[in-house]
C-alpha positions in Angstrom: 18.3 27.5 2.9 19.9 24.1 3.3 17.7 21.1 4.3 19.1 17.8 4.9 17.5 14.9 4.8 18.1 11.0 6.0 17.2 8.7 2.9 18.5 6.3 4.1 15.7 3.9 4.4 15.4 4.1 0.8 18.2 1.4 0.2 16.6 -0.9 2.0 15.1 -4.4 0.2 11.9 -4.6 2.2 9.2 -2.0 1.8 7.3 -0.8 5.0 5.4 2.0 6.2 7.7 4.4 7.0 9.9 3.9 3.5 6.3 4.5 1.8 6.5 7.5 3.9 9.3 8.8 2.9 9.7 8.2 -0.4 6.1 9.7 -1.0 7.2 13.4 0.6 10.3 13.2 -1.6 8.2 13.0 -4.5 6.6 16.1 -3.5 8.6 18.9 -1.4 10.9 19.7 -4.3 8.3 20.2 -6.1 6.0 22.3 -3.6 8.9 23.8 -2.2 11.9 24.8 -4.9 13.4 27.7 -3.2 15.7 25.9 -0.7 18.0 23.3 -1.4 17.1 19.4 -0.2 20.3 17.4 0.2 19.2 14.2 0.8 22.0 11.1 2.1 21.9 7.7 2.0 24.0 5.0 2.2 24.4 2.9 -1.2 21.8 2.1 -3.9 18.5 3.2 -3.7 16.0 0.2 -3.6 14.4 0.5 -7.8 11.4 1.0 -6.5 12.1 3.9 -3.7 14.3 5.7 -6.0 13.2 9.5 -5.6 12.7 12.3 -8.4 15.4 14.0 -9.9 14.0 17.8 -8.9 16.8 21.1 -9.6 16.8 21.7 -5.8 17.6 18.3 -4.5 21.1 17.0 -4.7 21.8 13.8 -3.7 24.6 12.4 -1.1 25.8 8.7 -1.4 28.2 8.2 1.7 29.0 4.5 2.8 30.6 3.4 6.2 30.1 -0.1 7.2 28.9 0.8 10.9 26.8 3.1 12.8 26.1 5.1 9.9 24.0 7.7 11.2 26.1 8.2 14.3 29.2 8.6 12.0 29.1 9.1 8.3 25.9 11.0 8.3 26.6 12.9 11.4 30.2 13.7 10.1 28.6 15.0 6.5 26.2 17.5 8.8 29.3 19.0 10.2 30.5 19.2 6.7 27.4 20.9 5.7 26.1 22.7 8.1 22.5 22.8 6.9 19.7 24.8 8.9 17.6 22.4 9.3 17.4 18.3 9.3 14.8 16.6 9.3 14.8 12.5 10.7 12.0 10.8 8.8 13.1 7.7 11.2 13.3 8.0 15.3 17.3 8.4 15.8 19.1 11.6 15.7 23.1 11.7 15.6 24.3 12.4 18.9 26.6 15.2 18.3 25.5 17.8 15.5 27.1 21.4 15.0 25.0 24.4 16.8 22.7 25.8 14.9 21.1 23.0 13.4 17.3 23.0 13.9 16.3 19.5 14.0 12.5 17.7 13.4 12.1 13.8 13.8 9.2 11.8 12.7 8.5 9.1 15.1 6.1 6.6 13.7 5.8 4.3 16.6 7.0 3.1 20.1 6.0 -0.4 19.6 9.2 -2.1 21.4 8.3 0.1 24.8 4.8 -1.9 24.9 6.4 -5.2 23.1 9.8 -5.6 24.0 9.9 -9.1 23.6 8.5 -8.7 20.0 11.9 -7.5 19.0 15.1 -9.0 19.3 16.9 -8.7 22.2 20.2 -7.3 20.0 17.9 -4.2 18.9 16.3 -3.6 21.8 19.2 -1.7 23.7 19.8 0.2 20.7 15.7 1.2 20.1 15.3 2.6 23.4 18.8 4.8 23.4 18.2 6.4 20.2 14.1 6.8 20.5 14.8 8.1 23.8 17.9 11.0 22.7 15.9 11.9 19.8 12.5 12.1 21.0 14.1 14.7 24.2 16.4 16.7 22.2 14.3 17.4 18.5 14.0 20.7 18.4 10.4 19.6 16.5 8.3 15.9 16.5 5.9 14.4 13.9 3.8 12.0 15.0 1.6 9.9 12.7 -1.1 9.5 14.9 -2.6 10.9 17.9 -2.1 7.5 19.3 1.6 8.3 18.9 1.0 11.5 20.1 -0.4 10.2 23.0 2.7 7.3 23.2 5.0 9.8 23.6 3.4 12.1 25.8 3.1 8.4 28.1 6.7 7.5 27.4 8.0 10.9 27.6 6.2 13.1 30.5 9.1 15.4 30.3 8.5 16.3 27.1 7.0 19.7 25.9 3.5 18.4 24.4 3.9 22.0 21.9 7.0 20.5 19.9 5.0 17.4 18.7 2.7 18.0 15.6 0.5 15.5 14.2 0.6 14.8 10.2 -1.1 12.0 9.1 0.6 9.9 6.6 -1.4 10.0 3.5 -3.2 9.1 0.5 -2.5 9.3 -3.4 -5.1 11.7 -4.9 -6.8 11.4 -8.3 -5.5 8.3 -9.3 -7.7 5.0 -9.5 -6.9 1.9 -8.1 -7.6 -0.4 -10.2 -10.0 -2.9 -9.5 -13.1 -2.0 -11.3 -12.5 -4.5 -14.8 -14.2 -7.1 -13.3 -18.0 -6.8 -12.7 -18.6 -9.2 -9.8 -15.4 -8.3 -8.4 -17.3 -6.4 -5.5 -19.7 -9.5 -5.1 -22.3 -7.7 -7.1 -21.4 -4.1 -5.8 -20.0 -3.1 -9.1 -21.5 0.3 -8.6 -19.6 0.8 -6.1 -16.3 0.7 -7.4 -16.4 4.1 -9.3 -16.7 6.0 -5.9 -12.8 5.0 -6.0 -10.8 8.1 -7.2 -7.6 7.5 -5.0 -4.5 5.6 -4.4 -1.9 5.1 -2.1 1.6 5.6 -1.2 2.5 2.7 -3.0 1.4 3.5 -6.6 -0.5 0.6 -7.1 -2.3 1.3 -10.1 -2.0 -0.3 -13.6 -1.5 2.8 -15.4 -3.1 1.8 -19.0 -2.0 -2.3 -18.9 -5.1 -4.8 -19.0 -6.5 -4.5 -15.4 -8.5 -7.6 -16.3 -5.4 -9.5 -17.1 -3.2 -8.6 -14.9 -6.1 -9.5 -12.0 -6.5 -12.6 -13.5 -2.9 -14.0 -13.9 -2.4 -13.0 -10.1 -4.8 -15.1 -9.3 -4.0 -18.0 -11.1 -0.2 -17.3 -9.7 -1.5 -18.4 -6.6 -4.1 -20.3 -7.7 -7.0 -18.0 -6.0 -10.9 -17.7 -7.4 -12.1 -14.1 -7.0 -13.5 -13.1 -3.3 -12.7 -16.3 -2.2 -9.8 -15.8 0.2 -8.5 -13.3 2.9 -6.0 -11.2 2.6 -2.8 -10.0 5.4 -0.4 -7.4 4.0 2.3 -6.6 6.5 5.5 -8.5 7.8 5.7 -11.5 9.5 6.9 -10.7 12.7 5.2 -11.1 16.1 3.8 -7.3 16.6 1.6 -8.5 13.9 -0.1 -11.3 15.7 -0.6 -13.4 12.6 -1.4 -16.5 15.2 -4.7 -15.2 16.0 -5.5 -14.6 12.5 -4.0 -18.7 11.7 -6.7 -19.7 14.6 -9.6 -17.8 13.4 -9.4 -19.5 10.0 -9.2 -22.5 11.2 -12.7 -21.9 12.9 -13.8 -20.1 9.1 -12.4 -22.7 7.1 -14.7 -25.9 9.0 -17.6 -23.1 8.0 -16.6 -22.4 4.4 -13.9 -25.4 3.1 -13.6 -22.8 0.0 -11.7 -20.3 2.0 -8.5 -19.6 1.6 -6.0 -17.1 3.4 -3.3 -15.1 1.6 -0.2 -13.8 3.6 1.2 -10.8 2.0 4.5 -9.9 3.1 8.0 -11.0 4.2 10.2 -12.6 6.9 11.0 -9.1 9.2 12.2 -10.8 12.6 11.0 -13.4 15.2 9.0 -15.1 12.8 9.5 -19.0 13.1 6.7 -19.0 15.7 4.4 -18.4 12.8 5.7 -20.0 10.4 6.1 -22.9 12.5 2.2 -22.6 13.1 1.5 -22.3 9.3 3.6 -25.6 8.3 1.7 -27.2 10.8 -1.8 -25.6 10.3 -4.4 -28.1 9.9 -5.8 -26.2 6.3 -1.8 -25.6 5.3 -3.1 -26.1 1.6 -5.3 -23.5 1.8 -3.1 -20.8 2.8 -0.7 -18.6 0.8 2.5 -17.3 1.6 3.6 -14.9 -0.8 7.1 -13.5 0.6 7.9 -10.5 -1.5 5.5 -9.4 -3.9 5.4 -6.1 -6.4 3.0 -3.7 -6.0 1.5 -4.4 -8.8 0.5 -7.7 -7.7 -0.2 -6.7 -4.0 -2.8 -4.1 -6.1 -4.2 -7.4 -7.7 -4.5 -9.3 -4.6 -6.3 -6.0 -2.7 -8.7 -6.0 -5.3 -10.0 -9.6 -5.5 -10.1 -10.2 -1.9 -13.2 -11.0 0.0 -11.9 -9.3 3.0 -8.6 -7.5 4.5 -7.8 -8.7 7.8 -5.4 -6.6 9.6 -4.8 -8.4 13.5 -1.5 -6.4 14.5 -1.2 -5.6 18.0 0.3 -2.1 17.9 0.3 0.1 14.3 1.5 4.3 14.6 -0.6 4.4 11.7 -1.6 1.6 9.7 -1.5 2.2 5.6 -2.8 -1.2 4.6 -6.1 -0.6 6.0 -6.1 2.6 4.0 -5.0 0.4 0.9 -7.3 -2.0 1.1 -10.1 0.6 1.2 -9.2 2.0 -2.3 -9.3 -1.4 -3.6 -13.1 -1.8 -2.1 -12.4 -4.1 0.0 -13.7 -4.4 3.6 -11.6 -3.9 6.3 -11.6 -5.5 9.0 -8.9 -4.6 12.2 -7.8 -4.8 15.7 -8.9 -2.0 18.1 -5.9 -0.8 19.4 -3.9 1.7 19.1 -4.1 4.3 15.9 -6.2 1.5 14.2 -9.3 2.9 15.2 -8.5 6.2 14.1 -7.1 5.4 10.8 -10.1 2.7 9.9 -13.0 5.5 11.5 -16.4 3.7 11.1 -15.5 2.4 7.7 -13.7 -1.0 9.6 -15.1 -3.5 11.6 -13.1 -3.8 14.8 -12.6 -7.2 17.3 -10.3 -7.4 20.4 -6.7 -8.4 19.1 -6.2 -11.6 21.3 -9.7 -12.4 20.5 -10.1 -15.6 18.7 -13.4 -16.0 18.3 -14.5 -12.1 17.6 -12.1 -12.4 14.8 -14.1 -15.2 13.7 -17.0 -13.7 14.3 -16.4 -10.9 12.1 -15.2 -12.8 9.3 -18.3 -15.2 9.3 -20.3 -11.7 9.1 -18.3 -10.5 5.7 -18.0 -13.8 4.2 -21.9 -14.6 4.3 -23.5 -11.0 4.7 -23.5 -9.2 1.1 -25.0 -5.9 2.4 -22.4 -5.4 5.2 -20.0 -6.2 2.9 -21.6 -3.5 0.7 -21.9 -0.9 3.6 -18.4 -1.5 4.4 -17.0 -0.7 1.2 -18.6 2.7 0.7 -18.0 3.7 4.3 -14.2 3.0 2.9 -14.8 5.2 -0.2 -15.5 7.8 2.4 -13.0 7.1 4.6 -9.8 7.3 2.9 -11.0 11.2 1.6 -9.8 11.9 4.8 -6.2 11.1 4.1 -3.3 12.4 1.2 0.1 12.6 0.7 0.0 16.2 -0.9 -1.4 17.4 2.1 0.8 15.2 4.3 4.0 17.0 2.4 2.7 20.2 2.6 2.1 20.1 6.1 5.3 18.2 7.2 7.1 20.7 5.0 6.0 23.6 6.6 6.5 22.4 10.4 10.2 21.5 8.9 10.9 24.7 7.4 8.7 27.4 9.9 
């Protein structure tokens, strides 16, 4: 049988959630499933760091057209094929396909339907057309979450609730992340850290470099003492409400002038509101802006962190929280949406337009050593829950079945 698959998210420069996604089940169905033949499309060059495996049953289909590309090129190349089944690992499907073809579309989020005005205005037609044709004419849906679940059932009344399947995105299994070289780097919970045995999506272990060094030169890249600063991973865009984080250290920072805050991620879209707000910040010294960054640093930074504060107003899933878990770091996240369902009881949660909760709760992990210690193993815990191998097995099966 013929499977095809659009990769093409895998070109792209900046790394999110749903390229972790994908790239992770390409690094497993052709290895868990070598009897049919994966013919996987994308538009260019593979981002280095996305590329996927070279496996007997995939075969690989670089097609280029400036415009549209999914509605065109790709949608042209299933006509060509004719493939029995295609699976969307993003929420567009083309709108004219030959008979026959049994579709399934992951849909990771409907973000712009609660936040319109948190995208911009040129990608908000096109969101709603092609989230609305694919989530109503997918033969199957995958949602991440049963938040999403529960977003598309809201969106989408007309829908038939027995065509959505939830798989939870996952988490690497039997790999260590590594941040157990340093003793104190758990404040003193050093027993702690061998409870680790897993990784995420983003393959951010060492393999067998010098943890300690690497850790250490990170930090002096950005000029950070160990469990002295709080860490963001995400993009800077407004969904992620990064202003609410700016205001609650701000309150932190009068408490503990040693505080720092590390922003890990990149310009997406809409983002000179914040970083307006950061250039005029009244502690601008003390925070970090890191843009891109490997994962091999973004491991490093997880690891020394005090804390992970993750503020976003709306997440179909949420794989930092996961990541920062592994490192033994405590989490701590807004209560909306799939957050609370990712973190379980393993996070501490505030209101997301909450100011001074958020403050609250960082004052609580900054200053209380056995929280933080709770927190950490309830994380060890926590991310058992979650893996890529089963994530691939089970979005493999709904594909195929």
């Amino acid at each position: 049988m013929n499977i095809a698959v659009q990769a093409a998210d895998l070109d792209a420069d900046r790394i999110d959630g749903t390229r972790v996604y994908l790239s992770q089940l390409l690094k497993r169905f052709g290895m868990i499933d070598p009897s049919n033949q994966w013919h996987l499309y994308h538009r260019s060059a593979f981002n280095p760091e996305l590329v996927p495996p070279t496996f007997p049953n995939y075969t690989v289909h670089t097609v280029t057209v400036p415009f549209y590309w999914t509605q065109t090129r790709f949608a042209w190349e299933m006509w060509k094929l004719r493939p029995e089944k295609l699976w969307m690992p993003v929420q567009a499907l083309p709108f004219f396909l030959p008979k026959g073809i049994e579709t399934t579309v992951t849909i990771h989020d409907l973000a712009f339907k609660y936040f319109p005005d948190h995208f911009p205005k040129k990608d908000q037609r096109r969101l709603h057309m092609f989230a609305d044709f694919a989530v109503r004419k997918a033969d199957k849906l995958i949602a991440v979450s049963e938040s999403t679940k529960r977003d598309i059932l809201k969106w989408y009344p007309d829908v038939d609730a027995s065509k959505i399947r939830v798989i939870y995105h996952g988490f690497e299994n039997g790999q260590q992340l590594t941040i157990n070289t340093q003793q104190q780097s758990l404040s003193g919970h050093s027993e702690l850290v061998e409870e680790s045995s897993q990784n995420t999506g983003r393959s951010l272990d060492y393999a067998q470099d010098d943890k300690r060094e690497v850790q250490d030169n990170i930090l002096k890249k950005y000029s950070l003492e160990t469990k002295k600063y709080l860490l963001y991973v995400g993009a800077i865009q407004p969904r992620k409400n990064i202003l609410v984080l700016l205001e609650a250290f701000e309150l932190e920072h009068k408490r503990h002038p040693d505080m720092k805050l590390v922003l890990a991620g990149e310009k997406a879209w809409l983002w000179k509101e914040t970083v307006d707000m950061i250039e005029k910040h009244p502690f601008r010294e003390d925070i970090i802006v890191t843009g891109k960054v490997s994962f091999r640093d973004l491991a490093a930074l997880y690891a020394q962190a005090k804390m992970f504060v993750f503020p976003s107003l709306y997440e179909g899933f949420g794989i930092p929280v996961l990541e920062a878990m592994a490192a033994g770091t405590p989490v701590i996240c807004s209560n909306n949406s799939s957050l609370p369902e990712v973190g379980g009881d393993a996070a501490l949660y505030f209101e997301a337009l909450n100011v001074s909760e958020l403050a609250s709760r960082i004052e609580s992990l900054w200053t209380e050593e056995s929280l933080c210690a709770a927190m950490i193993r309830r994380g060890y815990e926590n991310i058992k829950k979650f893996s890529w191998d089963k994530c691939a097995k089970e979005t493999m099966e709904y594909i195929i079945s």
